[in-house]
Backbone bond lengths (Angstrom), bond angles and torsions (degrees), N, CA, C in turn:
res aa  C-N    CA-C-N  psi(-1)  N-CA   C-N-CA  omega(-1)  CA-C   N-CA-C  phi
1 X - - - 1.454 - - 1.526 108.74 -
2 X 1.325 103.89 117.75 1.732 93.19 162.72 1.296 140.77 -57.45
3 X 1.345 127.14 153.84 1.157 108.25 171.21 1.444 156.91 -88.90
4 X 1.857 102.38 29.04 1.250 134.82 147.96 1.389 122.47 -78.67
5 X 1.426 115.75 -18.75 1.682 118.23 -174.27 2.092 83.59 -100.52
6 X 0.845 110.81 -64.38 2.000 102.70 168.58 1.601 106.87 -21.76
7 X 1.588 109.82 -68.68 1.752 108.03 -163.79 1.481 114.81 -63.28
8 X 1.692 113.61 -16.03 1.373 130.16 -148.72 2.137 97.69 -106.46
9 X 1.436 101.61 -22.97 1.118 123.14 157.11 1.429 124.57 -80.84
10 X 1.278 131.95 -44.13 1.082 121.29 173.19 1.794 121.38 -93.03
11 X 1.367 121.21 -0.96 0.910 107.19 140.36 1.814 122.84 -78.10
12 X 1.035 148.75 10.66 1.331 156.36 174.74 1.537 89.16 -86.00
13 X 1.547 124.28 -68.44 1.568 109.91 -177.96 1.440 117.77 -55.95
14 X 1.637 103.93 -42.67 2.050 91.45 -179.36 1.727 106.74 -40.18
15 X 1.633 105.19 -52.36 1.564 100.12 -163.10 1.283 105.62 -58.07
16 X 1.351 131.87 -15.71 1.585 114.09 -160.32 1.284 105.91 -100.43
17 X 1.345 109.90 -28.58 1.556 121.84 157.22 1.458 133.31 -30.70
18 X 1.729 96.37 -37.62 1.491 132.33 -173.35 1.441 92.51 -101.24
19 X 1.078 138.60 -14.95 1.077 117.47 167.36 1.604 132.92 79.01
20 X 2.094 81.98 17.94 1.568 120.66 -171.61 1.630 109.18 -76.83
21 X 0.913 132.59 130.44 1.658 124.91 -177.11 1.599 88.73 -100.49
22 X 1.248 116.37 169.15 1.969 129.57 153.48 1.609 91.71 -55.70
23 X 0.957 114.27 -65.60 1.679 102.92 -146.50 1.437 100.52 -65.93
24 X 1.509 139.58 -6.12 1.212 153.95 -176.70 1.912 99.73 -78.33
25 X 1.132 92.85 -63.58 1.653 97.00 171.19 1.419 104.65 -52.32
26 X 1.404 123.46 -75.07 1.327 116.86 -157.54 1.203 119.23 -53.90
27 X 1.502 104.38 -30.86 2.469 93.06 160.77 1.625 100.52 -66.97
28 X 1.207 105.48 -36.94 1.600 75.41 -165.48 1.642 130.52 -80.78
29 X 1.685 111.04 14.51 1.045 117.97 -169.92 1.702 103.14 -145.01
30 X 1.395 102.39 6.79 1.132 121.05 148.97 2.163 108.39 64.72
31 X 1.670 75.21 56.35 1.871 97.40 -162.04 1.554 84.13 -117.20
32 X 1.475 86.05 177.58 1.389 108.03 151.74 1.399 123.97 -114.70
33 X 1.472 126.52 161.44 1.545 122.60 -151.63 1.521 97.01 -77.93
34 X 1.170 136.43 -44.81 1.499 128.89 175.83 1.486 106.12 -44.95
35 X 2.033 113.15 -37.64 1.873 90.07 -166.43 1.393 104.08 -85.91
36 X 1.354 107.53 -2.65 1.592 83.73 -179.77 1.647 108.80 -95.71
37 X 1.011 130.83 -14.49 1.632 141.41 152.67 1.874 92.83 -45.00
38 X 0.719 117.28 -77.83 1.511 130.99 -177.03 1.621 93.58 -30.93
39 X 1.174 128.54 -62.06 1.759 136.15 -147.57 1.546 88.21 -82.01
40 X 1.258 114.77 -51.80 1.471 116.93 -168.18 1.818 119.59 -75.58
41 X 1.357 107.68 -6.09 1.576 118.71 171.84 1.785 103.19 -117.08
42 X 1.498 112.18 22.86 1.631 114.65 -177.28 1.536 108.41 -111.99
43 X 1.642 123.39 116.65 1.127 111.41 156.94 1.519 135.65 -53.14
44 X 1.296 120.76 -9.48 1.608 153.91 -173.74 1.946 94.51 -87.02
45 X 1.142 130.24 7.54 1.208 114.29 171.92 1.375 118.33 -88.10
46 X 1.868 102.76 128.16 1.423 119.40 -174.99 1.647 119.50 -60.64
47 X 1.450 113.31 145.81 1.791 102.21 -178.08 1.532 82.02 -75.63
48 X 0.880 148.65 -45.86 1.664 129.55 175.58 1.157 135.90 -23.80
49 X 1.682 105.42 -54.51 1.465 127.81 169.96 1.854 118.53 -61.57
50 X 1.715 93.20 -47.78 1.781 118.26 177.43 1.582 103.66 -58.15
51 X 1.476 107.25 -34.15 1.878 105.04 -174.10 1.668 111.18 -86.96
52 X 1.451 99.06 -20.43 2.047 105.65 170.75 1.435 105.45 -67.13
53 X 1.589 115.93 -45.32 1.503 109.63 -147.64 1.931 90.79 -83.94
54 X 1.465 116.42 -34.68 1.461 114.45 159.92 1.192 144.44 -15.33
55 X 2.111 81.86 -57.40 1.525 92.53 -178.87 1.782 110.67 -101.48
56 X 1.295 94.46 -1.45 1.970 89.14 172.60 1.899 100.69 -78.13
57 X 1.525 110.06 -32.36 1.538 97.28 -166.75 1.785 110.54 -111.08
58 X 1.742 84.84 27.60 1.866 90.09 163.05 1.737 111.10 56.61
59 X 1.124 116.37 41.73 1.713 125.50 -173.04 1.426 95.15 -145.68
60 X 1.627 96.67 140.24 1.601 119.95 162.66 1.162 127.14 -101.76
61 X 1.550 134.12 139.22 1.588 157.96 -148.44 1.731 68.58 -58.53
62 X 1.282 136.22 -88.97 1.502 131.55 -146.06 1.512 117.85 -41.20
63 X 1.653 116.32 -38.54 1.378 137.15 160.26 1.882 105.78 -34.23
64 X 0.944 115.15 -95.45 0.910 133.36 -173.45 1.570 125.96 -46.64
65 X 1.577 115.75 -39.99 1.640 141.18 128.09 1.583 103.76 -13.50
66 X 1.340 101.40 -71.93 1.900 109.09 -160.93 1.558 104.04 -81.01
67 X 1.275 114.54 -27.86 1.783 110.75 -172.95 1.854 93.96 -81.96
68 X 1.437 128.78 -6.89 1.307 127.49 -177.88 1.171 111.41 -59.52
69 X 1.408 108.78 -42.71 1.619 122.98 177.65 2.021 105.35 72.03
70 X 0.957 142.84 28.35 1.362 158.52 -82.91 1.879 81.35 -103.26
71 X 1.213 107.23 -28.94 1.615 104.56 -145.97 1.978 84.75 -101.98
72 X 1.059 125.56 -39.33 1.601 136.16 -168.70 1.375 89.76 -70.90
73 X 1.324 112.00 -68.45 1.611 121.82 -169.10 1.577 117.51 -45.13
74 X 1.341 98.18 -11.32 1.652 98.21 167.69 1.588 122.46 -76.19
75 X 1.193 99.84 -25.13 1.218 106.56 -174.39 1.182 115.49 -86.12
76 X 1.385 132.26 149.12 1.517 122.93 -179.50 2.359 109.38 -101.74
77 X 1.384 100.01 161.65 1.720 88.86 -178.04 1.366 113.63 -81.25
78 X 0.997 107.93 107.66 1.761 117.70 170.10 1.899 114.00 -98.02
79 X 1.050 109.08 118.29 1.005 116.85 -173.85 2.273 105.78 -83.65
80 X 1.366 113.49 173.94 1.345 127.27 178.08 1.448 112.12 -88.48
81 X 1.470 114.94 168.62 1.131 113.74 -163.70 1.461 83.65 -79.87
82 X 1.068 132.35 -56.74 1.313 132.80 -148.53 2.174 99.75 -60.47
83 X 1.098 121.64 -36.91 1.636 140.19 168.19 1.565 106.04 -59.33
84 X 1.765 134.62 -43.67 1.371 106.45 179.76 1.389 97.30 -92.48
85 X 1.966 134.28 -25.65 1.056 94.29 -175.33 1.654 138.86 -77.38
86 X 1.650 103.85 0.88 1.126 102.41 170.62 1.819 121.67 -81.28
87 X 1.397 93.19 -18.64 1.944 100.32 170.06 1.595 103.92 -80.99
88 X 1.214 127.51 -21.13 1.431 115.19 172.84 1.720 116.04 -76.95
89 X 1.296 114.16 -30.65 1.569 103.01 -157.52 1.619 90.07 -92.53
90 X 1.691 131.42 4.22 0.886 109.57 141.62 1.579 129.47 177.23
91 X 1.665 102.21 132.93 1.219 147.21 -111.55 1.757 88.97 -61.02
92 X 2.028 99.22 -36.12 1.789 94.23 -163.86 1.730 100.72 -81.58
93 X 1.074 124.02 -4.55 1.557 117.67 -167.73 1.888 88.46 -84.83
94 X 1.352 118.30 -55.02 1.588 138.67 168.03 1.401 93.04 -21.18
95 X 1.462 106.32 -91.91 1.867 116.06 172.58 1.699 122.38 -12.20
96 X 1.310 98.33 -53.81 1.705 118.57 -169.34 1.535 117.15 -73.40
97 X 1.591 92.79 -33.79 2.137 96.89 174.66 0.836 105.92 -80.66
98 X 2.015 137.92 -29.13 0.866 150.85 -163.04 1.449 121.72 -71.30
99 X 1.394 93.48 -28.47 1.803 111.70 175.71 1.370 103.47 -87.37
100 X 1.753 115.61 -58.31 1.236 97.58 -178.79 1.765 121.65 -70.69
101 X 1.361 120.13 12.08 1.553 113.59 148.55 1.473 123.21 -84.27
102 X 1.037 96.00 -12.40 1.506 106.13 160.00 1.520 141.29 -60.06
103 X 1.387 112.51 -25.44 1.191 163.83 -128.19 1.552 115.74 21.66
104 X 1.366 114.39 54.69 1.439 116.80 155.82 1.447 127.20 -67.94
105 X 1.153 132.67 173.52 1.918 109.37 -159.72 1.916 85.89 -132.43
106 X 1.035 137.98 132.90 1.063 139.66 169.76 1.683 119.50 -17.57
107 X 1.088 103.36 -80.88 1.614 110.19 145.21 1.616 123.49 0.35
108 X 1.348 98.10 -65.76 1.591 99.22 178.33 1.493 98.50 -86.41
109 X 0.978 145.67 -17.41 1.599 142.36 -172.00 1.270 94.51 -77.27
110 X 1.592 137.49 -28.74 1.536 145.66 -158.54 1.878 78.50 -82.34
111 X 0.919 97.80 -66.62 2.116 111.66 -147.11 1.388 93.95 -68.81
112 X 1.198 146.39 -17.74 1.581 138.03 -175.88 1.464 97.76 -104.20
113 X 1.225 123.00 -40.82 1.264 101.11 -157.36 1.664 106.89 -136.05
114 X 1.252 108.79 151.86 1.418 116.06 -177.14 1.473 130.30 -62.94
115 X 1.705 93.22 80.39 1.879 93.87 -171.55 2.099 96.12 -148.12
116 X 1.152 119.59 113.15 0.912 143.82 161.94 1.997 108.20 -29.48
117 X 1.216 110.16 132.08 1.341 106.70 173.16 1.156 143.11 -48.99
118 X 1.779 89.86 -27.64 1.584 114.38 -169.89 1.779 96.06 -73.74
119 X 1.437 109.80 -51.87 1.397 117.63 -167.03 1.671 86.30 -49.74
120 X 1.125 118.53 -80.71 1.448 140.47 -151.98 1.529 99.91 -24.51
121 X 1.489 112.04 -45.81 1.211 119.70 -159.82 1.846 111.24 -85.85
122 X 1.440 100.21 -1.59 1.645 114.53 -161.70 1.444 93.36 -100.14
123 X 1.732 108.75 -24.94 1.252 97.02 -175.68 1.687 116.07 -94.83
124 X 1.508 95.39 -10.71 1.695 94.80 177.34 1.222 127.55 -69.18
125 X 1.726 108.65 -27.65 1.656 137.98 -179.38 1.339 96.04 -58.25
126 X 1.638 107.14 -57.20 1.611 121.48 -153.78 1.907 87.78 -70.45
127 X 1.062 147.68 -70.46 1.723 165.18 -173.17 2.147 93.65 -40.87
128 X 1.335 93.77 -37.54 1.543 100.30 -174.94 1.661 111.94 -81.18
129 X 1.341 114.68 -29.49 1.433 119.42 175.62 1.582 100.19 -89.49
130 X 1.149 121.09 -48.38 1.584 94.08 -162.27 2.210 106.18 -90.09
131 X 1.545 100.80 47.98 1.414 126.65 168.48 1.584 79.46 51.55
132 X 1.301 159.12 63.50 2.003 123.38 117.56 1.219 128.27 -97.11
133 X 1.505 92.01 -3.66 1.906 86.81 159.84 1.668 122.60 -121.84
134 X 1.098 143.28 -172.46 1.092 128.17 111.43 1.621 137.89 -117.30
135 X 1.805 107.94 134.33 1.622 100.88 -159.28 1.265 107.37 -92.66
136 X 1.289 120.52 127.24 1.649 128.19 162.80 1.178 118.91 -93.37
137 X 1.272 111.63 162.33 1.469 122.15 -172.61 1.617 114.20 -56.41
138 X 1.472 115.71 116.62 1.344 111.59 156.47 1.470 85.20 130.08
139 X 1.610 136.33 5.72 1.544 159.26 -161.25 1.700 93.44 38.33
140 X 1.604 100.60 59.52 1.717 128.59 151.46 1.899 100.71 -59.27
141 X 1.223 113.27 104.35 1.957 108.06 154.45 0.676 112.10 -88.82
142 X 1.706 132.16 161.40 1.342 169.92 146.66 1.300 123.99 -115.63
143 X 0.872 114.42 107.56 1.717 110.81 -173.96 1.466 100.42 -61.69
144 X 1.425 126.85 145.74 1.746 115.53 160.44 1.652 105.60 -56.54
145 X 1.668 107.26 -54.32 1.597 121.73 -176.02 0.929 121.43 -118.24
146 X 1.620 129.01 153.41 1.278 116.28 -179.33 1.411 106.44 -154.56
147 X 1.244 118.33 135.83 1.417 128.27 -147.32 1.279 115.83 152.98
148 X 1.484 117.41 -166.36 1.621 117.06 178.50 1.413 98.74 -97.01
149 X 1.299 92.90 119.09 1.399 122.16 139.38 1.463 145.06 -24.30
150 X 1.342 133.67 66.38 1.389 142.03 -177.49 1.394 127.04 -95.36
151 X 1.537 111.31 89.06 1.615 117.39 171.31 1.505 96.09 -64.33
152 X 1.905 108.27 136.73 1.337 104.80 149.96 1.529 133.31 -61.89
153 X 1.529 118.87 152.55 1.437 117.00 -173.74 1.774 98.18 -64.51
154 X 1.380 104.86 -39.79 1.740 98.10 179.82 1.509 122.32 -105.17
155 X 1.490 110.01 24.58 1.456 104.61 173.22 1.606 110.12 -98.68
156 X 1.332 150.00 -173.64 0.900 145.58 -164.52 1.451 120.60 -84.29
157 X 1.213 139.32 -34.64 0.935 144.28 161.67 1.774 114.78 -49.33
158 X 1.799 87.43 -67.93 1.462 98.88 166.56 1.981 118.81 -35.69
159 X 0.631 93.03 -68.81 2.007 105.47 163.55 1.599 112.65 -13.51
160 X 1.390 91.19 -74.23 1.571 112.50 -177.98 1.345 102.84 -54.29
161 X 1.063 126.62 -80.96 1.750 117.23 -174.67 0.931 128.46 -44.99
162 X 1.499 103.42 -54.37 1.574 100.02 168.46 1.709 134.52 -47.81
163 X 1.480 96.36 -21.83 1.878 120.24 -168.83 1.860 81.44 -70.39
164 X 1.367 115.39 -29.60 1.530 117.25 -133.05 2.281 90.90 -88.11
165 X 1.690 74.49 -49.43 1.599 93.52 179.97 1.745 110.52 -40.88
166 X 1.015 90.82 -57.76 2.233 108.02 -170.05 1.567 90.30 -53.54
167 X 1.191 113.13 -67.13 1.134 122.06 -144.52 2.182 114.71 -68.99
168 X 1.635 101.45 -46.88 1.254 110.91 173.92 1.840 111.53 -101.53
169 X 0.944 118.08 -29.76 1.558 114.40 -147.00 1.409 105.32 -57.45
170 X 1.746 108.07 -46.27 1.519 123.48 178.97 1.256 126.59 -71.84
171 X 1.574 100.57 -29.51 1.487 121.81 -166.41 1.937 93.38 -74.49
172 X 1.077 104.70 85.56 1.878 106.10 -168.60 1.936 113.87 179.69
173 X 1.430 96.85 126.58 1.688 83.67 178.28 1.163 96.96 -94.87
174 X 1.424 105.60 130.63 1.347 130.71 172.10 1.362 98.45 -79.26
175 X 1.986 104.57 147.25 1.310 133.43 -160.56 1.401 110.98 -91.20
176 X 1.307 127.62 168.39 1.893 118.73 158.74 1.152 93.79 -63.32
177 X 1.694 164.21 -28.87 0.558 146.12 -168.28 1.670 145.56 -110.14
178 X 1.313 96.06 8.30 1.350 135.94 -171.70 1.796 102.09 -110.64
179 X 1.146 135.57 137.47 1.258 155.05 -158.11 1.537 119.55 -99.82
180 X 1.042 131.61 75.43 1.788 131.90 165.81 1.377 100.18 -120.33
181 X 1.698 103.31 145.54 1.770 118.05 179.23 1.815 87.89 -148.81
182 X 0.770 90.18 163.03 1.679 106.97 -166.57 1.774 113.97 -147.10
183 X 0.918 148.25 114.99 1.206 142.34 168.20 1.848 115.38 -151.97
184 X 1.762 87.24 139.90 1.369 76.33 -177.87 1.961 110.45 -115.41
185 X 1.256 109.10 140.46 1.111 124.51 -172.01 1.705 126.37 -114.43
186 X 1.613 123.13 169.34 1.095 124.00 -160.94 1.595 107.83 -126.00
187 X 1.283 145.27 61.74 1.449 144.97 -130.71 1.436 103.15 -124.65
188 X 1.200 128.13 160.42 1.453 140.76 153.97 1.765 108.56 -80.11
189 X 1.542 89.35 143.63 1.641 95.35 -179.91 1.458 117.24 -51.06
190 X 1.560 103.72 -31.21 1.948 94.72 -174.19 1.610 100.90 -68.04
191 X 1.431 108.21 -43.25 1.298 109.07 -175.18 2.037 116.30 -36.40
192 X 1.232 103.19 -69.63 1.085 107.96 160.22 1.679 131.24 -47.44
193 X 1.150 92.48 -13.27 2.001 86.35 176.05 1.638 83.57 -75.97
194 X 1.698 117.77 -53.40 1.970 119.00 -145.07 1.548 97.12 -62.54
195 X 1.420 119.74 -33.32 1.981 110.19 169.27 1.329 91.78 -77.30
196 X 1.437 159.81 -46.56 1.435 114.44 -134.70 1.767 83.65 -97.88
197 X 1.306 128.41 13.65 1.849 103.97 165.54 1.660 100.19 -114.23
198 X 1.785 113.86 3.33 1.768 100.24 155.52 1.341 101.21 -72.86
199 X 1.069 136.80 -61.47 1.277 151.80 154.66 1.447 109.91 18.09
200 X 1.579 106.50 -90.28 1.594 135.53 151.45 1.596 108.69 -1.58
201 X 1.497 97.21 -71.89 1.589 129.60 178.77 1.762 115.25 -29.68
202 X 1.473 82.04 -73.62 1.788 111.43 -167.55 1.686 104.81 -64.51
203 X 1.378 117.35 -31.25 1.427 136.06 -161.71 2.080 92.62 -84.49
204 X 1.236 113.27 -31.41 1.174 126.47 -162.55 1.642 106.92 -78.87
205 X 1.633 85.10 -63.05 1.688 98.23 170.91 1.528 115.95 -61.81
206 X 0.982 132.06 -24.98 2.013 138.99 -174.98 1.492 82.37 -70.95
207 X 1.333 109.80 -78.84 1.832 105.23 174.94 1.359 134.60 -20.90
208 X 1.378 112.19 -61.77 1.466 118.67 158.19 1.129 114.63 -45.62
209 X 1.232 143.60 -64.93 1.500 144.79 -152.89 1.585 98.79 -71.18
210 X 1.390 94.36 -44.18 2.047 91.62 177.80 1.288 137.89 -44.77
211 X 1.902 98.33 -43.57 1.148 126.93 178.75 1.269 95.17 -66.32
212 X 1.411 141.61 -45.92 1.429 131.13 -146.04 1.403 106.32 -82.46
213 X 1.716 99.46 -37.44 1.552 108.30 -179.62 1.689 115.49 -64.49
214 X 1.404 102.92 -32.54 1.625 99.71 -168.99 1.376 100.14 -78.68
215 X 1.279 119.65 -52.04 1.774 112.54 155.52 1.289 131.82 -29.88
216 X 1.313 126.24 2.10 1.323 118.53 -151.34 1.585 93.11 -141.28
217 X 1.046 102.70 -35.16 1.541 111.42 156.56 2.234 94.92 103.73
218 X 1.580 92.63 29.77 1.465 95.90 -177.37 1.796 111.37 -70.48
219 X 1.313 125.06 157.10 1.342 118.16 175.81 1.098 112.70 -67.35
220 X 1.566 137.72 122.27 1.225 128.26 -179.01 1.447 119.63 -126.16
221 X 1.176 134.91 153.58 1.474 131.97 138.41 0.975 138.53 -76.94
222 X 1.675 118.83 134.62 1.554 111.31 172.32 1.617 107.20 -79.35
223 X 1.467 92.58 138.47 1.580 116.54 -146.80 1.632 87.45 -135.90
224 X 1.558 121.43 126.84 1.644 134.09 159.23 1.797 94.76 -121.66
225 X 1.646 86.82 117.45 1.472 111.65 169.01 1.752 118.12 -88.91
226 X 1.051 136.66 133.64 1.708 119.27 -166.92 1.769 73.38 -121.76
227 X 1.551 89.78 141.76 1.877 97.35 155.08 1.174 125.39 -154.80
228 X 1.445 127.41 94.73 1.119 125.95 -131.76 2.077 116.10 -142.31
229 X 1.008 121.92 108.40 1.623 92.37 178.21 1.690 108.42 -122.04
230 X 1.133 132.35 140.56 1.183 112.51 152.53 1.781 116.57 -161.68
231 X 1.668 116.61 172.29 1.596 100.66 -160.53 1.441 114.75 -51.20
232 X 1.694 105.09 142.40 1.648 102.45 -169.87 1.197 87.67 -145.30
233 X 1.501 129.10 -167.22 1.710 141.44 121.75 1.511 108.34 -168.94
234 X 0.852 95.29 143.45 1.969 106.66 178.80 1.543 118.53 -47.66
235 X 1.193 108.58 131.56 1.750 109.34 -172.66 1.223 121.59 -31.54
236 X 1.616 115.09 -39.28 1.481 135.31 -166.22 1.337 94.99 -56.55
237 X 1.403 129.04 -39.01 1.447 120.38 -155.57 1.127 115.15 -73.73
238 X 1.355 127.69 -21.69 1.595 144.27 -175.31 1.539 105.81 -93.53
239 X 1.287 132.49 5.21 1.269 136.95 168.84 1.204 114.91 -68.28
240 X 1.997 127.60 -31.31 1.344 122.86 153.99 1.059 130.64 -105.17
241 X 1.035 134.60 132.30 1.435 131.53 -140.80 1.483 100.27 -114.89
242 X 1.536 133.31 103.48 1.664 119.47 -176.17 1.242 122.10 -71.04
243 X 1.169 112.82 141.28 1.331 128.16 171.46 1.662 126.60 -22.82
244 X 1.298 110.60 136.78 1.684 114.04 -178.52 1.807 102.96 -57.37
């Protein structure tokens, strides 16, 4: 991630911190809530514009600079072997960290969804020993980290989804209203490195915005994005076979 999509991110947490919604900005800058979604996911944002939205949510350029974390924020959260295989062998403890990276609060994980107190509380002990949370009194969370989330492709967790991806994700007729494009292309390897870190990018920012929305308590859908390229070509093509 660059470190314009970092500064462009951590001002998104100052505001939520503040307790700033989009539609809060857009009266006060006299937008509409899509343009300021638009301004706030734009590398094209003016220090003009950056010094209005500052002074509507009472924060200074250095604030927001230092909460960037510029050099950490590069890195994505990878957890230990010993951390996915206990989220792999099972699925509801997986479910339960998963919310509270969400930032759902135990509490609300009790009242929405079908999990007993006792469990709830077995899983905070269990989240508290293998270090991803820490629990305070009153089953207070703290995430250790917080950020995007990266299962390895070959660690155990990683495994499982991915087993999950191949197997169901495609296996589905897609709707008019549901999103697949397909094309096949003829590229140089560098070429393919400069999309797969827009890629990186775009995959980064969808994340962000999610997080902000589910924080925010926006209506959402659960949404699986696939992004993927690698050497292929359609059966048909091997039907002529060129010459020795």
């Amino acid at each position: 991630m660059s470190q314009i999509d970092q500064f462009l991110n951590a001002l998104k947490r100052s505001l939520k911190a503040k307790n700033i919604l989009y539609k809060d900005l857009a009266k006060a800058l006299d937008l509409s809530e899509s343009s300021v979604k638009r301004i706030l996911s734009s590398k094209s944002l003016s220090l003009d514009r950056l010094e209005e939205i500052c002074r509507i949510a009472d924060l200074s350029f250095s604030e927001v600079v230092k909460s960037a974390n510029l050099e950490e924020a590069n890195q994505p959260m990878i957890l230990s072997d010993e951390q996915e295989k206990a989220l792999a062998e099972n699925a509801r403890l997986l479910h339960f960290y998963m919310m509270l990276q969400e930032g759902k609060t135990p509490q609300k994980i009790e009242k929405e969804y079908q999990i007993p107190g006792s469990e709830a509380k077995k899983y905070l002990f269990q989240l508290d020993r293998l270090n991803l949370i820490e629990l305070h009194p009153r089953d207070k969370v703290k995430l250790k980290r917080q950020g995007f989330l990266r299962f390895r492709r070959d660690g155990p967790v990683g495994k499982a989804l991915f087993d999950q991806t191949k197997s169901n994700y495609l296996n589905y007729d897609f709707r008019p209203e549901d999103y697949i494009r397909f094309t096949l292309i003829k590229v140089s390897a560098p070429t393919l490195a400069k999309y797969k870190a827009k890629l990186e990018r775009l995959m980064m920012d969808m994340q962000e915005e999610s997080r902000y929305e589910v924080e925010h308590n926006v209506s959402v859908i659960d949404s699986g994005v696939l992004m993927a390229f690698r050497p292929w070509q359609y059966s048909y093509m091997g039907a002529l076979k060129k010459k020795e």
